[in-house]
Each structure stands twice: as C-alpha cells, then as structure tokens.
C-alpha positions as CSV (number, residue, x, y, z in Angstrom):
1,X,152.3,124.6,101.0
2,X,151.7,123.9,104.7
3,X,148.6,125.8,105.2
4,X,147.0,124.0,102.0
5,X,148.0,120.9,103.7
6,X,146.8,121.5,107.4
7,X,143.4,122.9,105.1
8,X,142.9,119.3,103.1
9,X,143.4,117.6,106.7
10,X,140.7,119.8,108.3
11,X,138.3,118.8,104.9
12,X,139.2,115.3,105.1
13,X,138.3,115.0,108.7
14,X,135.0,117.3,108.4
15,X,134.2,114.9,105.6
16,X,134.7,111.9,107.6
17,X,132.9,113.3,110.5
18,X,129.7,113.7,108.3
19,X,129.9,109.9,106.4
20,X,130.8,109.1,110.3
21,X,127.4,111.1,111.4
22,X,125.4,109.8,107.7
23,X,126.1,106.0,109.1
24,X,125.3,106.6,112.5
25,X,122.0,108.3,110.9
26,X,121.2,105.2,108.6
27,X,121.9,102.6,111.6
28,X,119.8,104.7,114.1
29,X,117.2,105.7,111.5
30,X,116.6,103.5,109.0
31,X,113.5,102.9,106.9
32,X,113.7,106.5,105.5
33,X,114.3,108.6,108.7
34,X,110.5,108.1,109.7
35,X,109.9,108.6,113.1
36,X,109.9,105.2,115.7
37,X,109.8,106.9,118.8
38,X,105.6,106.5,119.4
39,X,104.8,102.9,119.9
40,X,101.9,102.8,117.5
41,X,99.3,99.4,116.2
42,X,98.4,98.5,112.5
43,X,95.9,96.6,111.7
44,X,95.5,93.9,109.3
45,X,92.3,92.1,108.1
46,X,91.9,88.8,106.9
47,X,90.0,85.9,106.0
48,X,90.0,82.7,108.9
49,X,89.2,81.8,112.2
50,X,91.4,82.0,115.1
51,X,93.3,78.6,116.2
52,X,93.4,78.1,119.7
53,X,97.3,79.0,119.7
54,X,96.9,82.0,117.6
55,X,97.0,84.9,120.7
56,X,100.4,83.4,122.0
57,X,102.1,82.8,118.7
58,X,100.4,86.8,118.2
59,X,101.5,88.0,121.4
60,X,105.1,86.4,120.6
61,X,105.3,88.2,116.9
62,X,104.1,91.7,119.0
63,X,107.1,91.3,121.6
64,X,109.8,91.4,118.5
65,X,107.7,94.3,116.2
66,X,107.7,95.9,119.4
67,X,111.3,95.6,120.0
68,X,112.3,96.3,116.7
69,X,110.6,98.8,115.2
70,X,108.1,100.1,117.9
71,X,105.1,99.1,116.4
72,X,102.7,95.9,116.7
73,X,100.1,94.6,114.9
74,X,96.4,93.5,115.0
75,X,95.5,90.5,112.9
76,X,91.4,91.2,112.3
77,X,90.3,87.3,111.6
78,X,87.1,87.5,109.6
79,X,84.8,84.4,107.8
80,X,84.7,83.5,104.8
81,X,81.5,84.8,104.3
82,X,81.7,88.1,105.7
83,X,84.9,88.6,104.0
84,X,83.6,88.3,100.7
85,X,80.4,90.5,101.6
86,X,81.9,93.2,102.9
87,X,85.7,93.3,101.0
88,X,84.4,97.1,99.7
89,X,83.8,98.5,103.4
90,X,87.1,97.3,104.5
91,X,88.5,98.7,101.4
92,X,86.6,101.9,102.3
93,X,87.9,101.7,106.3
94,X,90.4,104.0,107.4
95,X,90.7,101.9,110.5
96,X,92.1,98.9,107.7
97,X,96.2,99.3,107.3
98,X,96.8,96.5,105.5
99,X,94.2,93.9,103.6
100,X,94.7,90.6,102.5
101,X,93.7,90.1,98.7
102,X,93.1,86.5,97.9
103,X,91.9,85.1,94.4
104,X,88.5,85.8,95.0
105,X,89.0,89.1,95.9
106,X,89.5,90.3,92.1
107,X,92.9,92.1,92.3
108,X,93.3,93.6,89.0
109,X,89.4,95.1,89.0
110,X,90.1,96.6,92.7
111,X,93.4,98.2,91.2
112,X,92.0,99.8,88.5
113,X,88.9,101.1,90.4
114,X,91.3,102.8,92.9
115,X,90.9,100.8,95.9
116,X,93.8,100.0,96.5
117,X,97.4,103.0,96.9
118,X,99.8,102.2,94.0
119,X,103.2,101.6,95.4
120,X,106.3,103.1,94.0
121,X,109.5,101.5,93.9
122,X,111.0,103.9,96.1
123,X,108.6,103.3,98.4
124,X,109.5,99.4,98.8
125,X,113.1,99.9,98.8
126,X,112.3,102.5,101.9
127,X,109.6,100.7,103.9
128,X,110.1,96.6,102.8
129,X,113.8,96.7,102.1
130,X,113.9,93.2,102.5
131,X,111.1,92.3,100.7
132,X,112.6,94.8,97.6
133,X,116.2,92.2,98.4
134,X,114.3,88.9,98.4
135,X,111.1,89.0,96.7
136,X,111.1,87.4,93.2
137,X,111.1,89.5,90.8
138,X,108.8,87.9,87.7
139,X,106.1,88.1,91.2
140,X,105.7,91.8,90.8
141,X,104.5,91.6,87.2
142,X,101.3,89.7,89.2
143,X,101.0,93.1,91.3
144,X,101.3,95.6,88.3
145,X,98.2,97.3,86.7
146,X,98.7,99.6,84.0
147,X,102.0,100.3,84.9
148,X,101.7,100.8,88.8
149,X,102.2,98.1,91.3
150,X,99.5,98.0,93.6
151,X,100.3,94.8,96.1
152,X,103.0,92.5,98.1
153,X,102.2,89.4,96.5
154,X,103.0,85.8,98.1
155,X,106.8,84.7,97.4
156,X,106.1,81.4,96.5
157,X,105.2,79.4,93.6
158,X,103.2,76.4,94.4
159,X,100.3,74.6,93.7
160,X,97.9,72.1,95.1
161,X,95.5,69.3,94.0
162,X,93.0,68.2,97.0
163,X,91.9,64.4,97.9
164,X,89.9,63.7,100.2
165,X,89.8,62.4,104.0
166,X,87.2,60.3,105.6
167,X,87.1,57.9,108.9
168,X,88.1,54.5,108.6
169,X,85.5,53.7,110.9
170,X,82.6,54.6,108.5
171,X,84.2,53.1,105.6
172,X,84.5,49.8,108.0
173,X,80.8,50.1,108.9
174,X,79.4,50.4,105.7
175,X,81.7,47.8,103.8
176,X,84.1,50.2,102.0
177,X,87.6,50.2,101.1
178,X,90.1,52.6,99.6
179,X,89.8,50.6,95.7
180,X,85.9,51.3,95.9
181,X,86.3,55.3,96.1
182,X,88.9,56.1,93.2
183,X,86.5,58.7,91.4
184,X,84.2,61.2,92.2
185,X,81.2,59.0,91.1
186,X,82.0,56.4,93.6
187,X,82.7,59.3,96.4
188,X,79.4,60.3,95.5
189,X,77.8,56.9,96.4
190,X,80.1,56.4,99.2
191,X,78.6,60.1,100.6
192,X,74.9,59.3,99.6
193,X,75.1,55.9,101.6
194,X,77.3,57.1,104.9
195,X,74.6,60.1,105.1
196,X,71.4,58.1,104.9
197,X,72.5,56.3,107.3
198,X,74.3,58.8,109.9
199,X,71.7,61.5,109.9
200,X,70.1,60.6,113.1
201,X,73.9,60.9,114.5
202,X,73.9,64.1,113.4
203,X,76.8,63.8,110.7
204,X,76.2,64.7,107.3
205,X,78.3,63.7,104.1
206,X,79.6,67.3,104.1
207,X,79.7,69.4,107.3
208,X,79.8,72.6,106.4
209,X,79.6,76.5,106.9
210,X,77.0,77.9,104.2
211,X,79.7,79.6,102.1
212,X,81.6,76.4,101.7
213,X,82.5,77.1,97.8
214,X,81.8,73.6,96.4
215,X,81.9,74.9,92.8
216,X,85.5,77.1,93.3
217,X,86.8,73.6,94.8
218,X,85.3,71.2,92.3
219,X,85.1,72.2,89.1
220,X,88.9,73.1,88.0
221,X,88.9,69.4,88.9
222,X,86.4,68.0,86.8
223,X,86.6,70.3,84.1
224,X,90.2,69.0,83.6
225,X,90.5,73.1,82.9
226,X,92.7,75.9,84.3
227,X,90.5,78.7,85.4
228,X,90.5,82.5,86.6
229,X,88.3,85.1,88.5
230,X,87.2,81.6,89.8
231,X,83.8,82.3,92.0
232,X,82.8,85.3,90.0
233,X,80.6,86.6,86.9
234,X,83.6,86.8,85.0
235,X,84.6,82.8,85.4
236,X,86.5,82.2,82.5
237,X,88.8,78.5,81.8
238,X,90.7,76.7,79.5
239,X,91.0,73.1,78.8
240,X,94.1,71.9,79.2
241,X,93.7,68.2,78.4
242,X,95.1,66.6,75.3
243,X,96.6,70.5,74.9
244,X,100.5,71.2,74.5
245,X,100.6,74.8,74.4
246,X,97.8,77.8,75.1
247,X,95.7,79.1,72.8
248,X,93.2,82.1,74.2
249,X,90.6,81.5,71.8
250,X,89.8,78.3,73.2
251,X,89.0,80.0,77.1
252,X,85.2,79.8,77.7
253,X,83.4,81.6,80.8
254,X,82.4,78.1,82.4
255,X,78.7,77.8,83.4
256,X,78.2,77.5,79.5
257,X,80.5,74.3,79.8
258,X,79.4,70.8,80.6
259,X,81.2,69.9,83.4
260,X,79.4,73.4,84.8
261,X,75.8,71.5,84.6
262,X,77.1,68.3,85.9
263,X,78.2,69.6,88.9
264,X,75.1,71.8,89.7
265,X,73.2,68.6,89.2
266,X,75.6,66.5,91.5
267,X,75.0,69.1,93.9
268,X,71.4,68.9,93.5
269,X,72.2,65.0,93.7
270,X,73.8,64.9,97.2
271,X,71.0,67.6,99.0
272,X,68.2,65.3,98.4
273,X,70.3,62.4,99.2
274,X,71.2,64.5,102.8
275,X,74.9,64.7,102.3
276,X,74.6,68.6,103.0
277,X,72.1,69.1,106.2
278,X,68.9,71.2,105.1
279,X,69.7,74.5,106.9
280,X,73.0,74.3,105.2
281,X,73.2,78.4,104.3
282,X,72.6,79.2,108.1
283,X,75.4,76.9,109.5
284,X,78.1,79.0,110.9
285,X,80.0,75.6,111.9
286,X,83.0,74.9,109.7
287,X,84.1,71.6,108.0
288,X,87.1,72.1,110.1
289,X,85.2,71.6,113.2
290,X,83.3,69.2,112.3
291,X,85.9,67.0,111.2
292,X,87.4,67.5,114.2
293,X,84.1,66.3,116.2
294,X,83.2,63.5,113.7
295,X,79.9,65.5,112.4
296,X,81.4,65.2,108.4
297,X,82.0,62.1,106.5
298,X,84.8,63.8,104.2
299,X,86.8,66.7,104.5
300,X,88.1,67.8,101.1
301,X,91.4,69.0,101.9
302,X,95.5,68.4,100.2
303,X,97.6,66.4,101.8
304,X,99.4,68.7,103.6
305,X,96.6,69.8,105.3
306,X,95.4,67.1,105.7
307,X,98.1,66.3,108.1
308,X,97.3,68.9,110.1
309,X,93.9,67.3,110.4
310,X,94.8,63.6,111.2
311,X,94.9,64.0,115.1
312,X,91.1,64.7,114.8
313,X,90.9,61.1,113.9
314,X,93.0,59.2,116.5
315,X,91.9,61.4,119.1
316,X,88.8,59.6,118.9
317,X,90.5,56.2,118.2
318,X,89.9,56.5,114.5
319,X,92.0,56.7,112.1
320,X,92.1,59.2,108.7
321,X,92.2,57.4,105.2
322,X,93.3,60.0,102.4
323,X,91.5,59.0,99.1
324,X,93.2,60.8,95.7
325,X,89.4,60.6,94.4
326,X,89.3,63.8,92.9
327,X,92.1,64.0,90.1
328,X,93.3,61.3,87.8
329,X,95.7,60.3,85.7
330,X,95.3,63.6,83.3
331,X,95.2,66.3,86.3
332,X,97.5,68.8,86.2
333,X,98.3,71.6,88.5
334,X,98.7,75.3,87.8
335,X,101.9,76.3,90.1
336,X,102.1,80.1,90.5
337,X,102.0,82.4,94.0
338,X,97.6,82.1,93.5
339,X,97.3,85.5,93.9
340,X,97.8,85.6,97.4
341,X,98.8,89.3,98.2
342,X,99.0,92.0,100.9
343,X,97.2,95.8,99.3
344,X,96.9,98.6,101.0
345,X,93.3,100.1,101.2
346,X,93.4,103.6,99.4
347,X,92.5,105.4,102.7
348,X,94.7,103.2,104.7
349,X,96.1,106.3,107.8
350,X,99.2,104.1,108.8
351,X,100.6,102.4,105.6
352,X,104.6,103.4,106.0
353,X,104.2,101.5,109.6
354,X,102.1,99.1,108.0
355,X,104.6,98.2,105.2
356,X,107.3,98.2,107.5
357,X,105.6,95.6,109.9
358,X,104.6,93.3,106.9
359,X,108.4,93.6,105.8
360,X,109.0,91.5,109.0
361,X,106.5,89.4,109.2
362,X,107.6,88.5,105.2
363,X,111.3,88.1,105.8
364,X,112.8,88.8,108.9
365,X,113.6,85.1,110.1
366,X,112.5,85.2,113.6
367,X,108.8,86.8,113.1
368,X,108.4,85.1,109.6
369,X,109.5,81.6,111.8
370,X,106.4,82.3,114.2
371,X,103.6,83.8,111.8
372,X,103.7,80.7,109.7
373,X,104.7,78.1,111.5
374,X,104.2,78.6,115.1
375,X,106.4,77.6,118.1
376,X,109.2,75.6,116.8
377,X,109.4,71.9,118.8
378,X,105.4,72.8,120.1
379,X,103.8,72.9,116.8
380,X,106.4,71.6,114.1
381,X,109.9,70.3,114.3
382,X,112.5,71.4,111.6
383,X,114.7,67.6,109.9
384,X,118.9,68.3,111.0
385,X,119.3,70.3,107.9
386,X,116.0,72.3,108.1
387,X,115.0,71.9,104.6
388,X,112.2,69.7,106.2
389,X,109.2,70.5,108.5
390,X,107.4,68.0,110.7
391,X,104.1,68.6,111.9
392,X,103.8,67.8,115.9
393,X,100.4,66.4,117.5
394,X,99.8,69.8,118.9
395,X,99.9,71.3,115.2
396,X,96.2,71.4,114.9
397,X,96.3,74.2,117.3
398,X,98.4,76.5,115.1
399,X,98.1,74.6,111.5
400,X,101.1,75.5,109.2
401,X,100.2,79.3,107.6
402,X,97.9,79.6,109.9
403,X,95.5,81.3,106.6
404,X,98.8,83.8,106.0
405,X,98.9,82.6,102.7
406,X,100.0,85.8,101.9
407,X,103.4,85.7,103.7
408,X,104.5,82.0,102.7
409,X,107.8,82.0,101.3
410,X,110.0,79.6,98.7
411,X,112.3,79.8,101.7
412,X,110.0,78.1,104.1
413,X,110.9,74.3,105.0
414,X,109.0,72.1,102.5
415,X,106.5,69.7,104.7
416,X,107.6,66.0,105.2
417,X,104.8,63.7,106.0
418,X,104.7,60.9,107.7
419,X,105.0,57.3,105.6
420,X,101.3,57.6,104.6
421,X,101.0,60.6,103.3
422,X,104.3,61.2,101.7
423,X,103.1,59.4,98.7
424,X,100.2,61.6,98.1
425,X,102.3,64.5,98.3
426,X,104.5,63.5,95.7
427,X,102.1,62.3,93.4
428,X,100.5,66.2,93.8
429,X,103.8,67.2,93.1
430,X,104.2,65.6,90.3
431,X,101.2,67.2,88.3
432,X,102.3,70.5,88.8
433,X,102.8,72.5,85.6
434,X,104.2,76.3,85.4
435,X,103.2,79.7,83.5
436,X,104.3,77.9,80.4
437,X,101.2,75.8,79.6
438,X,99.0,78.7,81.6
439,X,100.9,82.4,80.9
440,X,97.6,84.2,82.3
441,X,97.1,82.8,85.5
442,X,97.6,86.1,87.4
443,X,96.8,88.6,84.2
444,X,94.7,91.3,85.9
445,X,92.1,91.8,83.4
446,X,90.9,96.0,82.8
447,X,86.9,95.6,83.2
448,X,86.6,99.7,83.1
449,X,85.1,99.7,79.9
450,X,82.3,97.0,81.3
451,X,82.3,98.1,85.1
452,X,78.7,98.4,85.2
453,X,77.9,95.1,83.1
454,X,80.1,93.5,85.0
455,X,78.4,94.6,88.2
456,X,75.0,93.9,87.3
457,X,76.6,90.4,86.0
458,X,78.1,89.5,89.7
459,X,74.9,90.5,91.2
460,X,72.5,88.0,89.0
461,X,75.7,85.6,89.8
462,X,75.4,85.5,93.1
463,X,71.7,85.2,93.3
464,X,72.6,81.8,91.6
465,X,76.0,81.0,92.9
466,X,75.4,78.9,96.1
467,X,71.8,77.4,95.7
468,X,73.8,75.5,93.3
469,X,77.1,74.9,95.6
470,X,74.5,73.2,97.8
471,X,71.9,71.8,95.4
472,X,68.8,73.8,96.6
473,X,67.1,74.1,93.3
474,X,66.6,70.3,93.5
475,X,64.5,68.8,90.6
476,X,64.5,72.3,88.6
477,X,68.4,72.7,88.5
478,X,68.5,71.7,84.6
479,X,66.5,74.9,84.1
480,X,67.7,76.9,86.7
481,X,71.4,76.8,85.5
482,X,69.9,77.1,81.7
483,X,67.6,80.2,83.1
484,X,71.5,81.6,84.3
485,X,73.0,80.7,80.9
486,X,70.4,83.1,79.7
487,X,70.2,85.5,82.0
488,X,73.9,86.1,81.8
489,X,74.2,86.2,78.3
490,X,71.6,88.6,77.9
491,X,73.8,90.7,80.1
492,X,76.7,90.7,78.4
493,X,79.4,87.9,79.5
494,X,80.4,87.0,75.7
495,X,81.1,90.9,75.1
496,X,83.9,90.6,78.1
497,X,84.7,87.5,77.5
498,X,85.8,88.3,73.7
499,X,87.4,91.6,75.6
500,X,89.2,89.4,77.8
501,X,90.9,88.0,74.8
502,X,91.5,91.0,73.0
503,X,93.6,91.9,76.5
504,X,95.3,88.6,76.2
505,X,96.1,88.9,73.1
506,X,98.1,91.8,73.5
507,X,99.5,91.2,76.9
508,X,101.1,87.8,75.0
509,X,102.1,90.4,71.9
510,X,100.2,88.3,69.7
C-alpha cells in the first residue's frame, strides 16, 4: 500500500541518518569516543642521554601529537645506571605513563609480579589501532605471560654482532695495522700497550661510564653461546657451536662456564695494565664522549653505529678504522625484536593517552620519520627509492634511533654505509640466525615459585657483577669468581635453572 511505502521511506532515511551520524561519530571521535578536547602530556621514561638535536626533533614530534590528537609527550632520558637502580620506583610512579622495558629489565618476572597493566586485545584495537594493523603478529607471543599480554614490543627482527673502532693515529704511533688486531687476544695487547703509553694524555684503553657492562657485551661473544636474562642472577646460555638444532638440557647459567672466568681474568688483565682509569665506577663520562674527544682508544660499537661515530674522528683530522676483532668465523647472531618493548607501569594515571601517543610515534609515518631518524636531509638522507638511509655529517647530533629501540620498525629504511663500512655490515648480516636454532630467545620465564631465591640471588650478583666488568679484584679474581660460584649455588641457581627447563620443556611441548 501507499502508506507502507511512504513508512519504509521514512525508516530507510532515519536509518541512513543514523549510519550518516555513526560515521560522522567515528571520523570526529575515533580511538573509542575518549575525550580529546583537554590538551594533556604523558610521560615516558627511558634509558639514554639527550643528543644535542633531541629538543627540536622533540619539539617537532609535540607540534603533530598536538595537532592530532591533542596530547604531547615527555621523553624522561635517564642513565644507564640509574635506570637499572631505580626500574622498581618508576614502575611504582604514578607520574610514569609509559616505560621502556629493555632486556635487562626482566620482562616476564615484572609481568608476573604485577608491575606492569595487562592489555586486552580490545584495548589495542581501541587505543593503537595501527599498531593492532601493522604489528607482527608472532611479536606478541614475546609480550604474553600466562595468557595476558603485558607490552608493545619492538617490530623488528634484527640482530647485531659489534667490532670495534679505534684511531688510525694511535695504531700509526704505536706500529699497528689492521692484520695485527684480528682477535680479542691481540686487541688486548693492542689496549694494554696504547694505555701505557697515553695515560699521561689522559686517554685510557676504555673510556667509560662505571656501568659500562663489559660482561653483557663480551661474553655472548666469546662464549660462542646464545644467552638470556643476560646481566642478571638468572644468566643462563647455550652453546651454539658445532650445534644444528637446540637441545635445553645443554643451557648452563654462565659464570659456571669457562669462558665466564676468562673474561673476569681479562678484566682483571686490562685494570692493572690501565686500560680502564682507576676511579672507573665514579666516572659519569660515557664512551660516547669520549670517543668523540679522543679520551678512549676503542669504542666497541656495530657498524652501523659506528657510522654515526666516524665524524668524531675526522673532525680532529683522524680517521676511524673498524676492526671485526670480536667474532670469527663460527659467530652467529641471534635475530629477534631483543626484547625491546613499551609496558605500562601498573599505576600508570594516563595510559589510554599514553597508548594512543605511542601508536603514533610506532606507525604514523610522519612522527615515526622524526623519532627515529631525525630531520630528513639534516641528519640522514633517504637513496631515490627510500629503501636506503644515508647518515649526514650532522647525524652524530641525532644518531639513528636515537635509544627508541623500542619504536624501530621492519619498515624503517635499512642503513647504507659508505664503501668502508658496507662490507662489515654485510658480513654482520651474514651471521644472523632466527628462532629456529634459538626458540627461547624471548621466553618469559615464571620465577614465582623462586621470587625470593631469586632476589637474594641478584643481590649477591650484583655485589659481584661489576668489580669483575672492570677488573677490581685484581690478583684474587680466580677466587673471587670461585667464591661467587659458591655463593650462588648455595643459594639456589641450579634449582631455577633445572626449573627453567622444566618451563622450556613444556613451552616447546616436549
């Protein structure tokens, strides 16, 4: 009839008003509905000094947060040191939106004690809708504790193996060439020698801050091992070498190893010999500046850094030589994202903004363009195709990631060095392996049946820890690192290591 005609007309043009109105809504208000209209700043701690670009690449990242979503952000740049030392309080600090967790920062244990707010699903597809579009999904397993995922992690797999950089200068001075420094034996000589005789110049074989992590950066190295909860109690590796597939049995917590005691004794080796300066624990100073000033012999660094670093040299008419000293022909590389994530402290006030800011800086091309890179054409330049990035001469002023290793992306544009450093870069990338010779490299291990072992563990740990990174026991570092061995065992570290396993175990369904 008419009047059931003119009556579906009315119906179908209330009904398109409203999905009219619902799309107006979801442009206008997207991200749940949740209300933009106060300007409002989150905060986000993490781990690395400030370059001398950062507050204008900063200030450029807060002029598009502003304009897109009303809200800004406050990057909290803390040391190494007092990062590690006071991780709990800023996991306690309602003032902390957002925290970066790095490998150190033991993840999984955090999760499970509650630290950090679990995140639902829902809650990424509202806040980080392109981070739930363009993350990779295997990454989240890396995040997930008992069933809840508690970070952002990094969407990238890579890897690294460092080298090392020194001044041609030096080398020139004190009858060196590359062919002489091809292991760490012969760096060590090289080191011992340079130091003797620069130490009334002020430079030392190693220039560093006194939580420069000699052991974290050596060891995997030498041990020919891939490890976990590297820096911690719970410092568990396996051997890789003459190995084709992975076998959990065969992991051992690593100052029982070896390659554990020749390091602390190679440590020992280069303090008395003056390669680390004797108030080394106090010095505030990092390699990075010191490089830049001349005060180090080596920087230990990959090549891509190391690019970053190379200006230091000619700006002082020297030049850099990189020396692949470290690995050989049987290194390999363990590529995965290295646990590089973005949590959310469990008393975090702002985390909807906060999630909805690291969204952006993760994937929305301008901001992500600026956080990691800096100023196009200032600090890097992009090849015609912009697969490739080229580091400028003013890139030392914003380095590439600037420490945001926790927004790098597979998308970003892979480096391309110049002629002398390609090579090296290559040959890195040729050693790296994936999850199929390591599955475990991001397994978050439950320690809630040994919390307070554990803690007791990392406290005797640490008493140890860096009087061997800088070789302060001297002559009693034989018996100091058996005293440890003791110590440690005593304590318990073979009853979580065989736990560990057990987890393994059935994490692989074996």
């Amino acid at each position: 009839t008419l009047m059931k005609k003119v009556l579906s007309l009315v119906l179908a043009l209330a009904l398109l008003v409203i999905l009219t109105a619902s799309v107006v809504y979801a442009e206008e208000a997207p991200y749940g509905g949740i209300d933009l209209s106060e300007p409002q700043v989150v905060s986000m701690y993490y781990t690395g000094n400030e370059s001398p670009d950062w507050e204008r690449v900063e200030n450029l990242i807060n002029e598009k947060l502003a304009e897109k979503v009303n809200t800004t952000i406050d990057f909290v740049h803390v040391s190494f040191a007092d990062f590690m030392t006071s991780y709990s309080l800023y996991l306690n600090d309602p003032d902390v939106d957002m925290l970066y967790c790095q490998p150190t920062n033991n993840f999984g244990a955090n999760a499970m004690a509650g630290a950090f707010k679990p995140i639902s699903e829902e809650f990424i597809q509202t806040y980080m809708p392109l981070t739930w579009k363009n993350e990779m999904p295997s990454l989240w397993k890396e995040v997930t504790v008992n069933g809840e995922i508690y970070g952002i992690p990094a969407n990238r797999l890579d890897g690294t193996c460092n080298g090392v950089i020194t001044s041609r200068a030096l080398m020139d001075k004190y009858g060196y060439t590359e062919d002489m420094i091809t292991n760490i034996s012969e760096l060590s000589e090289y080191l011992k020698t340079v130091s003797a005789g620069e130490k009334e110049n002020g430079i030392y074989g190693i220039n560093c801050q006194g939580a420069w992590p000699s052991d974290w950066i050596l060891l995997g190295l030498m041990s020919h091992a891939f490890t976990v909860n590297d820096g911690t109690s719970c410092w568990f590796a396996w051997k890789y070498l003459d190995q084709d597939s992975f076998n959990v049995d065969d992991m051992y917590w690593i100052v029982d190893s070896k390659e554990y005691m020749d390091w602390a004794l190679m440590m020992a080796d280069w303090y008395k010999s003056g390669v680390y300066q004797a108030g080394v624990l106090s010095n505030e100073t990092t390699l990075e500046a010191n490089t830049q000033e001349g005060l180090s012999v080596i920087n230990i660094t990959d090549p891509a850094y190391a690019a970053t670093l190379e200006d230091f040299y000619t700006a002082r008419g020297d030049e850099m030589v990189y020396l692949d000293c470290l690995a050989d022909d049987d290194t390999k590389v363990f590529a995965i994202s290295r646990g590089h994530s973005i949590v959310f402290p469990v008393n975090s006030q702002n985390t909807e903004r906060a999630a909805i800011v690291a969204d952006l800086l993760k994937f929305d091309p301008e901001i992500h363009a600026l956080i990691i890179g800096g100023i196009e054409g200032e600090h890097y330049t992009l090849t015609e195709d912009g697969k490739y990035r080229v580091a400028t001469e003013k890139s030392v002023n914003y380095p590439w990631c600037n420490r945001c290793y926790f927004l790098v992306d597979n998308a970003d544009p892979e480096l391309q060095l110049n002629d002398y450093l390609q090579p090296f870069l290559d040959l890195n990338n040729s050693r790296l392996v994936g999850g199929e010779l390591f599955p475990v490299g991001r397994f978050n291990f439950d320690t809630s049946n040994f919390a307070a072992e554990i803690a007791a563990m990392d406290s005797i740990f640490n008493e140890y820890r860096f009087a061997f990174c800088f070789g302060l026991y001297g002559d009693e570092t034989e018996a100091k690192v058996e005293e440890l061995r003791a110590v440690m065992h005593a304590a318990g570290i073979d009853r979580v290591l065989e736990e560990y396993k057990a987890q393994v175990h059935a994490f692989l369904d074996e």
